[in-house]
C-alpha positions in Angstrom: 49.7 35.3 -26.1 48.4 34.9 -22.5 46.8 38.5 -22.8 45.0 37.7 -25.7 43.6 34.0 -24.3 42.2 36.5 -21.5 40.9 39.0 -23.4 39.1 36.3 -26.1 38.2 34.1 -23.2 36.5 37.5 -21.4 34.5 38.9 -23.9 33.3 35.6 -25.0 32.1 35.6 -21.0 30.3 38.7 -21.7 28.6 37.6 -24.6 27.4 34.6 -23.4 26.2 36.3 -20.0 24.6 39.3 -22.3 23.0 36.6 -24.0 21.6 34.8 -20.9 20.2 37.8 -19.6 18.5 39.2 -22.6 16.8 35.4 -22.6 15.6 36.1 -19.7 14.4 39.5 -19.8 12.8 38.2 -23.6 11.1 35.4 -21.4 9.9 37.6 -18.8 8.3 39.5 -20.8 6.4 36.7 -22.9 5.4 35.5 -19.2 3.0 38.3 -19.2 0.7 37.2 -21.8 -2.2 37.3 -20.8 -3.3 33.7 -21.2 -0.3 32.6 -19.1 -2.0 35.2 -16.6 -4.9 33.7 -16.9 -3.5 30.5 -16.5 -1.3 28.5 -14.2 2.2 27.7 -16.0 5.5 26.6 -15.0 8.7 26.8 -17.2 12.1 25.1 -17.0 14.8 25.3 -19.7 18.4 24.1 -18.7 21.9 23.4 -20.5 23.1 19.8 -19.5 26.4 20.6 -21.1 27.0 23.7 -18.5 24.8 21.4 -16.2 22.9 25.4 -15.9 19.5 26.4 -15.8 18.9 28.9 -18.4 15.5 30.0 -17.1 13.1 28.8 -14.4 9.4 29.8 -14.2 8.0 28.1 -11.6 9.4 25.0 -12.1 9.4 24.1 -8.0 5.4 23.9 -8.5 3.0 20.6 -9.0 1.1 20.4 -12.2 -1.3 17.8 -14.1 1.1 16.8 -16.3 -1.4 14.5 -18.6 0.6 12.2 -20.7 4.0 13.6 -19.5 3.6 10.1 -17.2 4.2 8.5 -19.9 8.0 9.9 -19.6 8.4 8.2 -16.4 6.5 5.1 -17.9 9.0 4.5 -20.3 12.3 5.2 -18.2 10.6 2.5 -15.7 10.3 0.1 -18.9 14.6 1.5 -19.7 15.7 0.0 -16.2 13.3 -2.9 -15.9 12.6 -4.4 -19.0 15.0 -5.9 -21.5 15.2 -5.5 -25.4 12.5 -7.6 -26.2 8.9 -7.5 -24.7 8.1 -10.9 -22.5 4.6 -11.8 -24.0 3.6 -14.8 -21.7 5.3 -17.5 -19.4 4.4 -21.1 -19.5 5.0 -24.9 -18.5 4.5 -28.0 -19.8 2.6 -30.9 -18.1 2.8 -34.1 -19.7 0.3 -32.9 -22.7 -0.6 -30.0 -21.3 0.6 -26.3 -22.2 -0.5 -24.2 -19.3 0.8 -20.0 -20.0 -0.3 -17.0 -18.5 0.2 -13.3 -19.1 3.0 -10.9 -18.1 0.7 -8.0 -18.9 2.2 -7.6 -23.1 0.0 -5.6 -24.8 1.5 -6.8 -28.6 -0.8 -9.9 -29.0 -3.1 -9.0 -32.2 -3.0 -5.7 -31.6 -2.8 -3.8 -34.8 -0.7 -0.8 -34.0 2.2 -3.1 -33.2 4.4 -5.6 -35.5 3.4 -8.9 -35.2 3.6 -10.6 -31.6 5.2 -14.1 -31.5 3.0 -15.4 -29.6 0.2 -16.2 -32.3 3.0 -18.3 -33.5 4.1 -19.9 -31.1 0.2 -20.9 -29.7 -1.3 -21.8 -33.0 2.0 -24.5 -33.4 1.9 -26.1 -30.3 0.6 -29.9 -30.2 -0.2 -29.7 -26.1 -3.7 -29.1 -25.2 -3.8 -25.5 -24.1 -4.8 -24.0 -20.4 -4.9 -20.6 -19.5 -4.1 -19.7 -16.1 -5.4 -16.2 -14.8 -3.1 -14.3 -12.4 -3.6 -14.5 -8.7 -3.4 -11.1 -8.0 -3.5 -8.4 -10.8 -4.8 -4.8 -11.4 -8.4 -3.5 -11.4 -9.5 -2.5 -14.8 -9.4 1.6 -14.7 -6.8 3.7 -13.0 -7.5 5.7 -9.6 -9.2 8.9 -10.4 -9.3 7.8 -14.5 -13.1 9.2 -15.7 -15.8 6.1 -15.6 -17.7 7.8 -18.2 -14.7 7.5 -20.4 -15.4 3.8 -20.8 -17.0 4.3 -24.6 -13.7 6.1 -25.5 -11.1 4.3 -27.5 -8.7 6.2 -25.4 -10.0 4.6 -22.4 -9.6 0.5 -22.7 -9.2 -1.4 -19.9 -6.2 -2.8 -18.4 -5.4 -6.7 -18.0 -3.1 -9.8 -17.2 -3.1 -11.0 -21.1 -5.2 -8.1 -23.4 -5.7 -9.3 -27.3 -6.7 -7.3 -30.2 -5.6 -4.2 -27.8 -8.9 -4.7 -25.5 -11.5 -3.1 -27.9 -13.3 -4.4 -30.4 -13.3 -2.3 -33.8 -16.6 -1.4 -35.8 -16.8 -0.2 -39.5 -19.7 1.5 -41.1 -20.5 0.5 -45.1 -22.8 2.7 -47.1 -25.2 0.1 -48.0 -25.1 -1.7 -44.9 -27.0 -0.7 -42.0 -25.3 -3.5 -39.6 -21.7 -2.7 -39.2 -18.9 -4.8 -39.4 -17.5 -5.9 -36.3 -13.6 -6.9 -35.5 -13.3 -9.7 -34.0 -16.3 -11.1 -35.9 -17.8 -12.7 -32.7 -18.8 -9.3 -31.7 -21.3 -9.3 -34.1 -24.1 -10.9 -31.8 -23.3 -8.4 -29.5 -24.6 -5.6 -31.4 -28.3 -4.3 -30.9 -30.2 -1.8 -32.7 -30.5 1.8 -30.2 -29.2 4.3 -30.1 -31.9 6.8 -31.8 -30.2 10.4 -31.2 -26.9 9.2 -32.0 -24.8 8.0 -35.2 -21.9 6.0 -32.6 -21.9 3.0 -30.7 -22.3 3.1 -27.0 -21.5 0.3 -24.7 -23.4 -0.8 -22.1 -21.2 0.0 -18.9 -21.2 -3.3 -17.2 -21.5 -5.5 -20.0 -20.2 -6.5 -23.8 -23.8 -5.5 -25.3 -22.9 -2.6 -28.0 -25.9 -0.4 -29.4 -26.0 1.0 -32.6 -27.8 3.0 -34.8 -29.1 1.1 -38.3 -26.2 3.3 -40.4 -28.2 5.3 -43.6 -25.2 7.3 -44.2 -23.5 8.1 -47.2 -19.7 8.0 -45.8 -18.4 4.9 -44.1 -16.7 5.5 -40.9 -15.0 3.6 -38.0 -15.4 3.5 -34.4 -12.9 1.9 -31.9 -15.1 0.5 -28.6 -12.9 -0.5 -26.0 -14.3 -3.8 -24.5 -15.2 -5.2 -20.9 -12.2 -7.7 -20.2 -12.6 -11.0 -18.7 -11.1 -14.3 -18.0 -14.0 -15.8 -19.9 -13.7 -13.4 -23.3 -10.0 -13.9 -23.4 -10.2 -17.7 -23.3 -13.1 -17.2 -26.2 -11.3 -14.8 -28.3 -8.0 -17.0 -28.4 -10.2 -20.0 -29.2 -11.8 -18.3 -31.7 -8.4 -17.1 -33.1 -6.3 -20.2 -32.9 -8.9 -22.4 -33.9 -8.5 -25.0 -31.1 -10.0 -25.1 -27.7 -8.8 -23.1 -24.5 -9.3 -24.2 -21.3 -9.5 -21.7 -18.3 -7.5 -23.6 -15.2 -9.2 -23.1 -12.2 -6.4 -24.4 -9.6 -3.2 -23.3 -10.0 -0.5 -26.1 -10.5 1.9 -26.7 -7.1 4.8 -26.6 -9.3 5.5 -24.4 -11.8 9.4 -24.4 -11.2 10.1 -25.2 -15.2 8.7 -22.0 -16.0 10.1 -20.2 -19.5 9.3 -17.2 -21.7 8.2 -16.6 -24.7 9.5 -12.9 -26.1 7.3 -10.8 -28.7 8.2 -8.0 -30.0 11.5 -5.3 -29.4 11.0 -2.8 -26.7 10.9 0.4 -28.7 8.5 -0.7 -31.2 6.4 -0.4 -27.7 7.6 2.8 -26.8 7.8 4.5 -30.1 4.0 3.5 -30.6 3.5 4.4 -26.8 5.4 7.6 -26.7 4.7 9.3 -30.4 1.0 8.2 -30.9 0.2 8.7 -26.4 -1.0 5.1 -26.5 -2.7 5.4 -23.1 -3.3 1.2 -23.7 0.5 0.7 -24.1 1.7 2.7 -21.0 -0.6 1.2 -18.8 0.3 -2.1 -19.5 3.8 -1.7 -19.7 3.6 -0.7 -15.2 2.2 -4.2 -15.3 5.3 -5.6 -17.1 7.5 -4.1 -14.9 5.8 -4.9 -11.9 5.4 -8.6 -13.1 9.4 -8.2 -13.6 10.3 -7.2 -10.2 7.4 -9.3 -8.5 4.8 -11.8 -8.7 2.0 -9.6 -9.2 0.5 -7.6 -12.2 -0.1 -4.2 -10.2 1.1 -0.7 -11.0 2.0 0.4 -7.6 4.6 -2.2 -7.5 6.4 -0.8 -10.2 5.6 2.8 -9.8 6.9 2.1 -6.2 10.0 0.6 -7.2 11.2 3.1 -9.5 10.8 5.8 -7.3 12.6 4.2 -4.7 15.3 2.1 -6.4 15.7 4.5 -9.1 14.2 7.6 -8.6 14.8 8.8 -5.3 17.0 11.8 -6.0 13.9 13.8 -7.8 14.1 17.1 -6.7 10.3 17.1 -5.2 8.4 14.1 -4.2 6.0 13.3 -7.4 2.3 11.8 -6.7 2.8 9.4 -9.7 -0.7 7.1 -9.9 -1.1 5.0 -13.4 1.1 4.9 -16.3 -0.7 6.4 -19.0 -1.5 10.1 -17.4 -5.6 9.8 -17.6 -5.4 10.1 -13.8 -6.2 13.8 -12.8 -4.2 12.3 -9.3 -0.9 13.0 -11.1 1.2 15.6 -9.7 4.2 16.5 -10.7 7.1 19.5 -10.9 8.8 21.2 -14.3 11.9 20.7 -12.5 11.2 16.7 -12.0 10.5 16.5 -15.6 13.5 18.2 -16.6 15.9 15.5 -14.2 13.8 12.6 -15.4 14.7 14.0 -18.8 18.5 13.8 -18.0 18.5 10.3 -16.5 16.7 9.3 -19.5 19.2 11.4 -22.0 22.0 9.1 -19.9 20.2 5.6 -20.8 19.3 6.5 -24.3 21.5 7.7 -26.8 20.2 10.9 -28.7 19.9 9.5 -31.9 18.1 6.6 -30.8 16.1 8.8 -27.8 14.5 11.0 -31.0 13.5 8.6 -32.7 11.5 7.2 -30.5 9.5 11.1 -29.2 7.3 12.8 -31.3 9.5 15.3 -33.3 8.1 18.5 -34.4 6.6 18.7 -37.6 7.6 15.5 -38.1 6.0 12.6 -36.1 3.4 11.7 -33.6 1.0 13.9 -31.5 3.6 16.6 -32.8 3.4 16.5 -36.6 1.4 19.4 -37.5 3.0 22.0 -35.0 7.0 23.4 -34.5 7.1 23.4 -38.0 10.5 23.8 -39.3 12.7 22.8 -42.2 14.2 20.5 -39.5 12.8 19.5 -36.3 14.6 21.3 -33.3 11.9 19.8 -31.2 11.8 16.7 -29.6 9.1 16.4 -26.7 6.0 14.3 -25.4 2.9 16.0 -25.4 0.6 15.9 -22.3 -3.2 16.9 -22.7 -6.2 17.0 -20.1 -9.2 19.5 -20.8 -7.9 22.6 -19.5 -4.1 21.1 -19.0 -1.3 20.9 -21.3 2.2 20.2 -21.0 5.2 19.6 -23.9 8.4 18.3 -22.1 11.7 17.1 -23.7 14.8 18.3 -25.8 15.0 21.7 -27.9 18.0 21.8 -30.5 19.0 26.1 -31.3 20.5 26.6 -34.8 24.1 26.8 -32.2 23.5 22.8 -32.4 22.9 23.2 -28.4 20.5 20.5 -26.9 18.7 21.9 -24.2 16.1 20.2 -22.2 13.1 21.7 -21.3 9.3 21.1 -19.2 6.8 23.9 -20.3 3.1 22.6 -18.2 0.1 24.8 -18.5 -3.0 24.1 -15.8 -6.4 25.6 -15.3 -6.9 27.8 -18.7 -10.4 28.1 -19.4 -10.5 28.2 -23.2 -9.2 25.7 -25.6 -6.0 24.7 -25.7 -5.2 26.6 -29.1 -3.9 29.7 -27.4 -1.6 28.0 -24.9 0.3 26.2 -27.6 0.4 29.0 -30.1 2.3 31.1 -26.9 4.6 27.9 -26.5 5.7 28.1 -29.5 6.6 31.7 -30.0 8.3 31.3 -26.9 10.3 27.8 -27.4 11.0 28.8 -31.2 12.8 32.2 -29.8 15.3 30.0 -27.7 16.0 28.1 -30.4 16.2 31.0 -33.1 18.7 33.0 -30.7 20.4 30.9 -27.9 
């Protein structure tokens, strides 16, 4: 009986090393495609189970990962944050209200359920003061693109946003004005913009020019705003129907302070993670560092959860905003694939999947690792001329593996890159 325990347990061995090695000679070989040649790429796929790394492919080297920051984003909201998102923290004064932002980006913003907080305002019988932070974060991320600004990928960060920072605009055949969201916009828009059929925003200022629309098909155009202390007062007012006043000295005691709560944490990171909101991941660094501190800046919390949480990463990572715009962003396969692991540890998988895109399925991933059932589980990272997929590949074994694939400097789209990817990460999980 012993003999034959050593005999099955041995040539199961030799299978499963057989089967390693013709990965790797398989992934070799893909590694010579031309456009990875072309290219700069790094690969790391590794067994958590048999804590082994199947294959490594320059996995020691820094990339742009693009929106794979948002990966470290949400394991900084996992330790920091609780279950439900904290949406503003007040006090009252005799018949005062006075509140103030923790940096929650739920209030009337459409992409989320409803926030609390409109609620909770619109009930109260105080007279309402708003009291901006002392200290918070400038409005665009170190080495983000100014001329992004336009972009509804590209809103501004802040203490207390509302209607997710931008304002919307919608084009009527029929109607050569367009509709504006929130309405108050609508004195803001002038008549420009000859050689073009979008808005443009002026870059300093809320003044939006337009083209007199003559078209025959209605569209939309999302056009982040220019925040202020001023237009957030205004737009509340406006909302709630009573007046806000902007405090300009901040009470001496504010020692009865409470919380209001919005919305549950992964309706933030599901919206965040599957749809890249760069808006949500920015703003969540500010929760966290409002959390740990008494300041609304992202290098408190980046800081922190490197150091408190973090500091076993296998290379040091140059980790600058929360969202991934920031060409600054340097970071290592290998890092991804620990990060991963932490995160697998916090999360369970059923819950974990949920929440990433899944392939052919949900999010940035719906229309690509198309299968009957989704073995791929991943965030999506995408600069021009960068791309990077990181997260959990399921073989037809039932394995789970965990994986960061990042591709920098291609000079053609990104079509080829990702076609490559997917030959290759569909082999592991036809045959391993």
């Amino acid at each position: 009986m012993k003999n034959l325990f050593i005999i099955l347990f041995s040539s199961l061995f030799l299978i499963s090393c057989s089967s390693a090695k013709k990965l790797n000679r398989q992934l070799n070989q893909q590694f010579k495609a031309e456009v990875f040649v072309q290219s700069f790429t790094g690969f790391m796929i590794y067994d958590p189970v048999k804590k082994k790394t199947l294959y490594d492919f320059n996995s020691q080297k820094y990339f742009t990962p693009a929106s794979n920051i948002k990966l470290l984003t949400f394991y900084a909201g996992l330790k920091v944050l609780e279950d439900s998102i904290p949406a503003l923290k007040y006090v009252v004064k005799n018949d005062s209200l006075v509140f103030w932002g923790t940096g929650d980006p739920s209030f009337l913003y459409s992409e989320l359920p409803e926030s609390k907080v409109l609620s909770f305002l619109k009930n109260r019988k105080e007279n309402l003061y708003y009291l901006p932070p002392v200290f918070t974060e400038e409005h665009f991320g170190p080495g983000w693109a100014w001329d992004d600004y336009n972009a509804y990928y590209s809103v501004e960060r802040s203490a207390f946003p509302i209607y997710g920072n931008y304002a919307v605009f919608e084009f009527f055949p029929g109607d050569s004005i367009p509709v504006s969201l929130p309405g108050s916009f609508k004195r803001n828009l002038i008549p420009g913009q000859e050689n073009s059929n979008r808005i443009r925003r002026s870059l300093e200022k809320n003044t939006f020019l337009y083209k007199p629309f003559t078209g025959s098909e209605g569209f939309t155009q999302i056009v982040p705003f220019k925040t202020s202390d001023e237009l957030f007062a205004e737009l509340l007012s406006d909302t709630l129907q009573k007046p806000i006043e902007i405090l300009k000295i901040r009470p001496e005691d504010l020692s009865e302070t409470k919380t209001v709560f919005s919305i549950a944490s992964d309706s933030l990171y599901k919206q965040m993670l599957q749809q890249s909101d760069n808006f949500l991941a920015e703003q969540t660094l500010l929760m966290v560092a409002g959390k740990i501190s008494d300041s609304l800046k992202t290098d408190i919390a980046i800081s922190h959860i490197l150091e408190q949480h973090l500091n076993d990463l296998p290379d040091k990572p140059n980790w600058v905003d929360g969202s991934g715009l920031s060409r600054y962003n340097l970071i290592t396969p290998r890092n991804m694939v620990f990060l991963l692991q932490e995160i697998a540890e916090i999360v369970p998988s059923q819950r974990l999947f949920s929440l990433l895109p899944a392939g052919g399925r949900s999010g940035t991933l719906q229309n690509s690792y198309l299968a009957k059932e989704p073995y791929i589980f991943s965030k999506t990272g995408t600069l021009r001329n960068n791309h990077a997929l990181s997260g959990f590949l399921k073989t037809k074994s039932g394995k789970i593996l965990i994986f960061s694939f990042m591709n920098n400097n291609y000079p053609n789209s990104s079509a080829e890159i990702k076609k490559q990817m997917e030959i290759i990460l569909k082999g592991i999980h036809e045959n391993y």
